[in-house]
N, CA, C, O and CB atoms as a CASP TS submission, in Angstrom:
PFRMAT TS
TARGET T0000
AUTHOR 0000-0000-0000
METHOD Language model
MODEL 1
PARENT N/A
ATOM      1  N   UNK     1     -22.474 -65.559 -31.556  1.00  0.00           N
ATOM      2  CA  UNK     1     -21.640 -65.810 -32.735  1.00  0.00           C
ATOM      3  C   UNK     1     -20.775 -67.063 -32.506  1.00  0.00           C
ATOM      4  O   UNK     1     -19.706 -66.813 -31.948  1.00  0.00           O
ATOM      5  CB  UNK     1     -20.741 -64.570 -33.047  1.00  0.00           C
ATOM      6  N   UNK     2     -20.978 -68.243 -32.786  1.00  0.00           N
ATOM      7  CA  UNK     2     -20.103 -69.494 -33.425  1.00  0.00           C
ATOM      8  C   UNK     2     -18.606 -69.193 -33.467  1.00  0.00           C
ATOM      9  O   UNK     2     -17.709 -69.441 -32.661  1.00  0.00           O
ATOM     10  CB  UNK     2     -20.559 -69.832 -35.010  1.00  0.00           C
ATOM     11  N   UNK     3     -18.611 -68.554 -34.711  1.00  0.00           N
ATOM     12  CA  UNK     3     -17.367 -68.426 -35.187  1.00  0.00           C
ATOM     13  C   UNK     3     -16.732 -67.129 -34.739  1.00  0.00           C
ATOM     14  O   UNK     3     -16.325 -66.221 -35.464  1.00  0.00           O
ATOM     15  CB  UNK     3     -17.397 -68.554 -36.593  1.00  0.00           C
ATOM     16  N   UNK     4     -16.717 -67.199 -33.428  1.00  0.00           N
ATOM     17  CA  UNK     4     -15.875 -65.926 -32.579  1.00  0.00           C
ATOM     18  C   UNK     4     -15.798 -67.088 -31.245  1.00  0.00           C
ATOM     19  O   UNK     4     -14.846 -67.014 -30.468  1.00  0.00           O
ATOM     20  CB  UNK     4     -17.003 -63.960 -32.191  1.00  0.00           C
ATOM     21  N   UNK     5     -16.309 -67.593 -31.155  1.00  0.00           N
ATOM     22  CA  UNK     5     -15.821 -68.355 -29.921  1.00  0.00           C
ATOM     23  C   UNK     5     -14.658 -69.076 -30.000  1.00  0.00           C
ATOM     24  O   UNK     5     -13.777 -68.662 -29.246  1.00  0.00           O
ATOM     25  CB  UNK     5     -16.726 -69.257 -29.489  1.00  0.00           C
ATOM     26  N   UNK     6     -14.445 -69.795 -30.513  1.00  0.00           N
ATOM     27  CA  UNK     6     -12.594 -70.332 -30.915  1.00  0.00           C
ATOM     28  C   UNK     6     -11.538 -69.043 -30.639  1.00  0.00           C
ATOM     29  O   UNK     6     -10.882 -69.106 -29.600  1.00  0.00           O
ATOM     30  CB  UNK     6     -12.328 -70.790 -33.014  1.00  0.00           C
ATOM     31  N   UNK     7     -11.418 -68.317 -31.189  1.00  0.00           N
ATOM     32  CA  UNK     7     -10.960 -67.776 -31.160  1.00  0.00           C
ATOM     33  C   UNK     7     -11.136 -66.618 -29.038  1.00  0.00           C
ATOM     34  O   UNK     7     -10.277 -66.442 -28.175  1.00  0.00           O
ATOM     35  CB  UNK     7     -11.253 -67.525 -32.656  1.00  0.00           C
ATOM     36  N   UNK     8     -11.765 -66.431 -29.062  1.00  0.00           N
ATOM     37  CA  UNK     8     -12.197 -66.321 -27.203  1.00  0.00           C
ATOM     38  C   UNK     8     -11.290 -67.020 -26.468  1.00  0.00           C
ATOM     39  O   UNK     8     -10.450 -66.577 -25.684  1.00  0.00           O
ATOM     40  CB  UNK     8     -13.737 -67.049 -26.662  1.00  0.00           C
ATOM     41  N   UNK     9     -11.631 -68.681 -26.928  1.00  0.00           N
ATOM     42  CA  UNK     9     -11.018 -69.605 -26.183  1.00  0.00           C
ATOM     43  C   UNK     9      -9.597 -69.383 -26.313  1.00  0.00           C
ATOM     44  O   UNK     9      -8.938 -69.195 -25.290  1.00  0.00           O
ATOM     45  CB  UNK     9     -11.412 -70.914 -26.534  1.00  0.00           C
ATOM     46  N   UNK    10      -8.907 -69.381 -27.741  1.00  0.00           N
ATOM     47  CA  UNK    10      -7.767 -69.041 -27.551  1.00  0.00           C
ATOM     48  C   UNK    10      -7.115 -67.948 -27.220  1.00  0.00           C
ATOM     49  O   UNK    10      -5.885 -67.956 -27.183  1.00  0.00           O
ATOM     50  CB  UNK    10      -7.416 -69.291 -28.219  1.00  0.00           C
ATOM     51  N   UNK    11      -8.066 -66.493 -26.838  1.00  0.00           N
ATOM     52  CA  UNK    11      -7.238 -65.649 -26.282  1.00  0.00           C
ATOM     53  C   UNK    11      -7.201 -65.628 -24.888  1.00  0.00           C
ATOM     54  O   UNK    11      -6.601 -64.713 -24.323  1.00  0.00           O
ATOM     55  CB  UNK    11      -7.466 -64.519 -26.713  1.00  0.00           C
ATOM     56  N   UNK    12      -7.719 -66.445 -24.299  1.00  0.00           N
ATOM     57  CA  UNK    12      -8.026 -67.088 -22.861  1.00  0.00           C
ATOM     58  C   UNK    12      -6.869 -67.466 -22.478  1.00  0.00           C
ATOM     59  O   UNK    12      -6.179 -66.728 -21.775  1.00  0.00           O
ATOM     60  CB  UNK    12      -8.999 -68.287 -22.753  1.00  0.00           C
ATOM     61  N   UNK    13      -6.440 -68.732 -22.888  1.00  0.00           N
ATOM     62  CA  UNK    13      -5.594 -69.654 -23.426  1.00  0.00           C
ATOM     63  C   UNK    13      -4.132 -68.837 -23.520  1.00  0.00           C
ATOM     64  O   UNK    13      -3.533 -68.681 -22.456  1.00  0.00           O
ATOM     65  CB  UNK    13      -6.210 -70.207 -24.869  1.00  0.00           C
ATOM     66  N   UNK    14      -3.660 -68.422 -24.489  1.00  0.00           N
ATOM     67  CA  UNK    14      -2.534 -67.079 -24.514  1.00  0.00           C
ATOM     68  C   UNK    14      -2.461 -66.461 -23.109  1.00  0.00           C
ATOM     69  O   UNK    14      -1.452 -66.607 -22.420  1.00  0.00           O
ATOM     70  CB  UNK    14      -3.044 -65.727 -25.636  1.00  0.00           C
ATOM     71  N   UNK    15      -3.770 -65.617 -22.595  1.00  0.00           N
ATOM     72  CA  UNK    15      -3.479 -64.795 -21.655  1.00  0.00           C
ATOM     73  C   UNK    15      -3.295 -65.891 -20.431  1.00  0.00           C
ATOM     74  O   UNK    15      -2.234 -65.586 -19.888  1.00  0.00           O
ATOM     75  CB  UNK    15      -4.599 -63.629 -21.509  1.00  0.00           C
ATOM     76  N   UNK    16      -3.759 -66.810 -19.895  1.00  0.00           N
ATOM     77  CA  UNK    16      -3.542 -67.665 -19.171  1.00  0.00           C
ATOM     78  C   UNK    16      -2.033 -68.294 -19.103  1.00  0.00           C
ATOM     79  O   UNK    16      -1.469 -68.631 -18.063  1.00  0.00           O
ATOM     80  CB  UNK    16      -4.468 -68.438 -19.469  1.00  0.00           C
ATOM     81  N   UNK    17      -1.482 -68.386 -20.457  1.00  0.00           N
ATOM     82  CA  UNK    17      -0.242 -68.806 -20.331  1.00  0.00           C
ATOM     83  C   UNK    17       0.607 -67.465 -20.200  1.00  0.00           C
ATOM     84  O   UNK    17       1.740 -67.661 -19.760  1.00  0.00           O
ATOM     85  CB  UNK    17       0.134 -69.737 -21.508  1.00  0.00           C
ATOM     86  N   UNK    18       0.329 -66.308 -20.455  1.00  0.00           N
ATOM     87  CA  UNK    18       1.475 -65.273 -19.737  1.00  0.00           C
ATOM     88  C   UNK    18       1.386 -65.019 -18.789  1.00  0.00           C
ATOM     89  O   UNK    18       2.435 -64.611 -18.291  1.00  0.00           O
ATOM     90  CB  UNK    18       1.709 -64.152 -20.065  1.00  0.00           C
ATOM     91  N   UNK    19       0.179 -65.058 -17.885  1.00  0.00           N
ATOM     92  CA  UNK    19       0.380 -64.960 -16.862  1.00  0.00           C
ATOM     93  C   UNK    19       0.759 -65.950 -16.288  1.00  0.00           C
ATOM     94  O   UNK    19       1.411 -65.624 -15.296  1.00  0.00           O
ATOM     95  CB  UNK    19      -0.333 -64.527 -16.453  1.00  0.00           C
ATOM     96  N   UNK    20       0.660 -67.275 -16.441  1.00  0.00           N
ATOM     97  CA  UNK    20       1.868 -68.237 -15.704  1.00  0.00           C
ATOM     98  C   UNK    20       3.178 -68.592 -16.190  1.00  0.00           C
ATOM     99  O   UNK    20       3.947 -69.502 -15.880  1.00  0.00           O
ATOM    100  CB  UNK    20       1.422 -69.497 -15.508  1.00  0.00           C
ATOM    101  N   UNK    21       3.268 -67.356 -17.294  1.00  0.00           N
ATOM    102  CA  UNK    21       5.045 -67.623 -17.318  1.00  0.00           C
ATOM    103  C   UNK    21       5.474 -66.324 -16.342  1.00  0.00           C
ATOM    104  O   UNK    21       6.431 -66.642 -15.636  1.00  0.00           O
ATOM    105  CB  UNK    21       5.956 -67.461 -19.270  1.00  0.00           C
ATOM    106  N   UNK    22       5.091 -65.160 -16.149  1.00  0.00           N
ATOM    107  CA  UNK    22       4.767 -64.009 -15.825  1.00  0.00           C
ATOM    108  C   UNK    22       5.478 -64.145 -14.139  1.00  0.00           C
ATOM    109  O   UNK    22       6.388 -63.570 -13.542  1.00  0.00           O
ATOM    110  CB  UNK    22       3.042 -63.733 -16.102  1.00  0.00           C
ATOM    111  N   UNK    23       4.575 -65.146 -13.837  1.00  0.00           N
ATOM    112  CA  UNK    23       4.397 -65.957 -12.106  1.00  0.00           C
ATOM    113  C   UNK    23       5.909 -66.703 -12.129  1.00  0.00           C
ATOM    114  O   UNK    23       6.797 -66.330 -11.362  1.00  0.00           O
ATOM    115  CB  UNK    23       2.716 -67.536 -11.900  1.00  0.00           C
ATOM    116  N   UNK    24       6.087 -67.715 -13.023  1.00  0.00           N
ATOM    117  CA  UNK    24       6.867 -68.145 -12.974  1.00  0.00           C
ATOM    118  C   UNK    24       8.505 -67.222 -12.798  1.00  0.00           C
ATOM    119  O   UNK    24       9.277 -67.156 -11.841  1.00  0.00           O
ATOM    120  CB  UNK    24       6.495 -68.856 -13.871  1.00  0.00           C
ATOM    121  N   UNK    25       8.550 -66.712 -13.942  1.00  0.00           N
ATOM    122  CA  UNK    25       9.711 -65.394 -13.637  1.00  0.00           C
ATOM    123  C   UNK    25       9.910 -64.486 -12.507  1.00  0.00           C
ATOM    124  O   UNK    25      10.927 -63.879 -12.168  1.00  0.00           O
ATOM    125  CB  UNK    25       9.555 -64.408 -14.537  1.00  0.00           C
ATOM    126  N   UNK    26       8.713 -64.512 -11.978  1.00  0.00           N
ATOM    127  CA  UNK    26       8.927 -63.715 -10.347  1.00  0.00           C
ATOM    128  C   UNK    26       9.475 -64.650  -9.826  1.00  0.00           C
ATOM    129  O   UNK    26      10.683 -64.577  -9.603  1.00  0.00           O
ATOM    130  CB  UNK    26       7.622 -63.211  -9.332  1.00  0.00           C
ATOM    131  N   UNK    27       8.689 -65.875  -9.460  1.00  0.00           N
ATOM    132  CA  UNK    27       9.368 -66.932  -8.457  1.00  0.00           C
ATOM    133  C   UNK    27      10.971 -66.820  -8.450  1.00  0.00           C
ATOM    134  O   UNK    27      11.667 -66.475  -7.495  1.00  0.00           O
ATOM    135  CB  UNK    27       8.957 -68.527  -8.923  1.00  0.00           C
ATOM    136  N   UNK    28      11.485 -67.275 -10.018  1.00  0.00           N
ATOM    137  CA  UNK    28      12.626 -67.253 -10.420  1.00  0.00           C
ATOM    138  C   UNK    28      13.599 -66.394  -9.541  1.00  0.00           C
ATOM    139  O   UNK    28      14.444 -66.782  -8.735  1.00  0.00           O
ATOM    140  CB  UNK    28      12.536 -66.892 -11.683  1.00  0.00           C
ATOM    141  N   UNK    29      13.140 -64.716 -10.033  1.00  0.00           N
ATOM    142  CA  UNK    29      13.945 -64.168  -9.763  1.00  0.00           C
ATOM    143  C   UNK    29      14.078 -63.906  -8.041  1.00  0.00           C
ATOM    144  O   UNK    29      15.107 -63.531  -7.478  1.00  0.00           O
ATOM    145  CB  UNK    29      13.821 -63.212 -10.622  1.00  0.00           C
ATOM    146  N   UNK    30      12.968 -64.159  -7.483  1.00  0.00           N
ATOM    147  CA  UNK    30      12.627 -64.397  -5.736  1.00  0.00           C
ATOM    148  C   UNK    30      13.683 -65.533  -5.453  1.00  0.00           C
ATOM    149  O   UNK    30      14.533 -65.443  -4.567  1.00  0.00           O
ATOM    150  CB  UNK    30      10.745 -65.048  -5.270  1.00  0.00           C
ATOM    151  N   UNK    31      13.586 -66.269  -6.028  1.00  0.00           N
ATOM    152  CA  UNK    31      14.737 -67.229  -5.174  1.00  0.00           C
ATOM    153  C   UNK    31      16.218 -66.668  -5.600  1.00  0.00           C
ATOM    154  O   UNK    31      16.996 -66.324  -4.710  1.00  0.00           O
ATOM    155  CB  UNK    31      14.631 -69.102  -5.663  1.00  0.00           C
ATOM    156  N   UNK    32      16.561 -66.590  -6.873  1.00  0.00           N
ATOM    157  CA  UNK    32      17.522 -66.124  -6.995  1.00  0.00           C
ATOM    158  C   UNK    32      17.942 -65.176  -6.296  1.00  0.00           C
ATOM    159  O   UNK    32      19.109 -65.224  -5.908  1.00  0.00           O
ATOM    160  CB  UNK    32      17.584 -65.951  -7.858  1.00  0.00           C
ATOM    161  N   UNK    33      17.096 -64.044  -5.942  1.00  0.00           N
ATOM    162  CA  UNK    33      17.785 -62.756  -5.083  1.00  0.00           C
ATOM    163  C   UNK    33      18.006 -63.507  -3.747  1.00  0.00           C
ATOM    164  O   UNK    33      19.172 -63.284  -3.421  1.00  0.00           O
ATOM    165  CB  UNK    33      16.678 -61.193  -4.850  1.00  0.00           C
ATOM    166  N   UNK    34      17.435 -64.258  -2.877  1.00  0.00           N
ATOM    167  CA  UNK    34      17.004 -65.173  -2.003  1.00  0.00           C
ATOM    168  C   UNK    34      18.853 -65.659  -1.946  1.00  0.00           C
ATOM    169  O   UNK    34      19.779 -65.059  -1.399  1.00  0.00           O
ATOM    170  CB  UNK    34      15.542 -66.387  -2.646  1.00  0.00           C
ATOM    171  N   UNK    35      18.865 -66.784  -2.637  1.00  0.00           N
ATOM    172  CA  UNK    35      20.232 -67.408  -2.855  1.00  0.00           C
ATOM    173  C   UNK    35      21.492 -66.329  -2.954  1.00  0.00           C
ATOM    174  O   UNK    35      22.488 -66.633  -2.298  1.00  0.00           O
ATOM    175  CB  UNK    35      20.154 -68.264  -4.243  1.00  0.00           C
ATOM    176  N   UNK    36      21.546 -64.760  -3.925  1.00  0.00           N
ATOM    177  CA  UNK    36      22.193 -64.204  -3.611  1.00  0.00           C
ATOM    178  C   UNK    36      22.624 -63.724  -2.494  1.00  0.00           C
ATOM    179  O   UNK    36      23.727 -63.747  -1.948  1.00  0.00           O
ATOM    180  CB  UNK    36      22.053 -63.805  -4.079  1.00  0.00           C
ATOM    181  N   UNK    37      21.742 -63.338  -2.251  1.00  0.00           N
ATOM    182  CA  UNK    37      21.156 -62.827  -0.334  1.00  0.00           C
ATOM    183  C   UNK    37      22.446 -63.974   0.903  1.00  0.00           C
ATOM    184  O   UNK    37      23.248 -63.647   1.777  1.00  0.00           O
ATOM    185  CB  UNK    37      18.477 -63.780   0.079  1.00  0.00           C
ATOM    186  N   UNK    38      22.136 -64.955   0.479  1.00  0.00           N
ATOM    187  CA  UNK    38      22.423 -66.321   1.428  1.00  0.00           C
ATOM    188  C   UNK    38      24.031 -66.287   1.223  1.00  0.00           C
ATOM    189  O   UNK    38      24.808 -66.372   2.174  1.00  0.00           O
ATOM    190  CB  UNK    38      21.572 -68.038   0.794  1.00  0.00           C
ATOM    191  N   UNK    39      24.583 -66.109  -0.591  1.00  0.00           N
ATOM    192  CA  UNK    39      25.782 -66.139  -0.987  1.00  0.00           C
ATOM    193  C   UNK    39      26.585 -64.992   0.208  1.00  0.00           C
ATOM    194  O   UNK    39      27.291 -65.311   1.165  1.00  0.00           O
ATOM    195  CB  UNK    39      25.785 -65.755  -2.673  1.00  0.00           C
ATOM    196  N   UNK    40      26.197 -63.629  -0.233  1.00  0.00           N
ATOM    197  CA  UNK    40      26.338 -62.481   0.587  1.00  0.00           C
ATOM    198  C   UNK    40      27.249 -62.622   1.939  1.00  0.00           C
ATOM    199  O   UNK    40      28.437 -62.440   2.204  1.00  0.00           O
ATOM    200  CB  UNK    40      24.954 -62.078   0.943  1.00  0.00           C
ATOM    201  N   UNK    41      25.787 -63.146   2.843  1.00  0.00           N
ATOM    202  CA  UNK    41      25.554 -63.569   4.178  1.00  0.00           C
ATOM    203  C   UNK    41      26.488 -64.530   4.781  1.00  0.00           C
ATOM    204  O   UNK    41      26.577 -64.645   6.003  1.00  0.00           O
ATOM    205  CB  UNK    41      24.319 -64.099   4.251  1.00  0.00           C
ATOM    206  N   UNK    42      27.665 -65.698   3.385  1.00  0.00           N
ATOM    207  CA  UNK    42      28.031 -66.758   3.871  1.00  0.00           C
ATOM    208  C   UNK    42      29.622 -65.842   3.596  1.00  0.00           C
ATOM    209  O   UNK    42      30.642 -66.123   4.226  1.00  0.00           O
ATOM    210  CB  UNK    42      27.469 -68.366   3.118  1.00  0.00           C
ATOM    211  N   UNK    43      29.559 -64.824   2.627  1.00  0.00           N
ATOM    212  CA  UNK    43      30.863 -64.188   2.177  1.00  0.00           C
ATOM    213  C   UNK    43      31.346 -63.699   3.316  1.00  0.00           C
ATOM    214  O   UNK    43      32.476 -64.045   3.662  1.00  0.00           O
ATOM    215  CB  UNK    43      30.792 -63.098   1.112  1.00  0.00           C
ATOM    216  N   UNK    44      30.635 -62.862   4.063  1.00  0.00           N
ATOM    217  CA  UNK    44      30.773 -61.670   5.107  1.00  0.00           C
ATOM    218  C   UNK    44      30.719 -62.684   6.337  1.00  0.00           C
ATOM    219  O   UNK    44      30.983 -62.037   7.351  1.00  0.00           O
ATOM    220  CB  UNK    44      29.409 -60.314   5.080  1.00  0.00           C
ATOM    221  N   UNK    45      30.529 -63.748   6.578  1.00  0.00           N
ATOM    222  CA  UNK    45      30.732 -64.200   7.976  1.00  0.00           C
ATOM    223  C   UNK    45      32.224 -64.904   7.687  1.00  0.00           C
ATOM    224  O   UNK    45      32.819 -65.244   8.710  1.00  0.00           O
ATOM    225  CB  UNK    45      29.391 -65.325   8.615  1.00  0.00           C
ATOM    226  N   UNK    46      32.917 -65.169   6.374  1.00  0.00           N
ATOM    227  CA  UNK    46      34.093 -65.934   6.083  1.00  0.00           C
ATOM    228  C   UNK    46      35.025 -64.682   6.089  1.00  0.00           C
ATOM    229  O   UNK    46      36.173 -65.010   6.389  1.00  0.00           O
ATOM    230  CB  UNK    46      34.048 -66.884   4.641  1.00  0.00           C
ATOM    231  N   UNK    47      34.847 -63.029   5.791  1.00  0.00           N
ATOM    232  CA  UNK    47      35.649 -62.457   5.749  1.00  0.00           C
ATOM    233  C   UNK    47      35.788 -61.870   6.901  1.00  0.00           C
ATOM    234  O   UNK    47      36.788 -61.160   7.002  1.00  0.00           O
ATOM    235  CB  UNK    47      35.632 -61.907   4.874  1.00  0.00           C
ATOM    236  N   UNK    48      34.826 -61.972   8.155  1.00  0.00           N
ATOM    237  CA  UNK    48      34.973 -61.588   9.264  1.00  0.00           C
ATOM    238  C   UNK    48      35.911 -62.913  10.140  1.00  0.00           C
ATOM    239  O   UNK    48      36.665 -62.651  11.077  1.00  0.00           O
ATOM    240  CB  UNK    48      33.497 -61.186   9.745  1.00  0.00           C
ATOM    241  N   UNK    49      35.779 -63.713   9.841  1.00  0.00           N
ATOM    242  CA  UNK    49      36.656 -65.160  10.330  1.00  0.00           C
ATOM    243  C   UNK    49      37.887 -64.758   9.809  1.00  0.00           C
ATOM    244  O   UNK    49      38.871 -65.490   9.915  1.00  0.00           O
ATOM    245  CB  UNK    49      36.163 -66.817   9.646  1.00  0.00           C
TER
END
């Protein structure tokens, strides 16, 4: 069928882009906990000083 393939492509297309926003938002929140983590780590060696 022709006229079902466009449409294929674009649900390809869609699902391809949620899953790399998907990826992206993990990363995000990985560094962020990461950086909290570090904030933490720099609090507790200044309140032990």
């Amino acid at each position: 069928m022709p006229q079902a393939s466009p449409l294929w492509w674009l649900n390809i297309l869609i699902f391809m882009n949620i899953i790399l926003l998907n990826l992206n938002m993990l990363i995000y929140t990985f560094f962020n906990l990461k950086l909290i983590k570090e904030e933490k780590k720099k609090k507790k060696t200044t309140l032990n000083w």
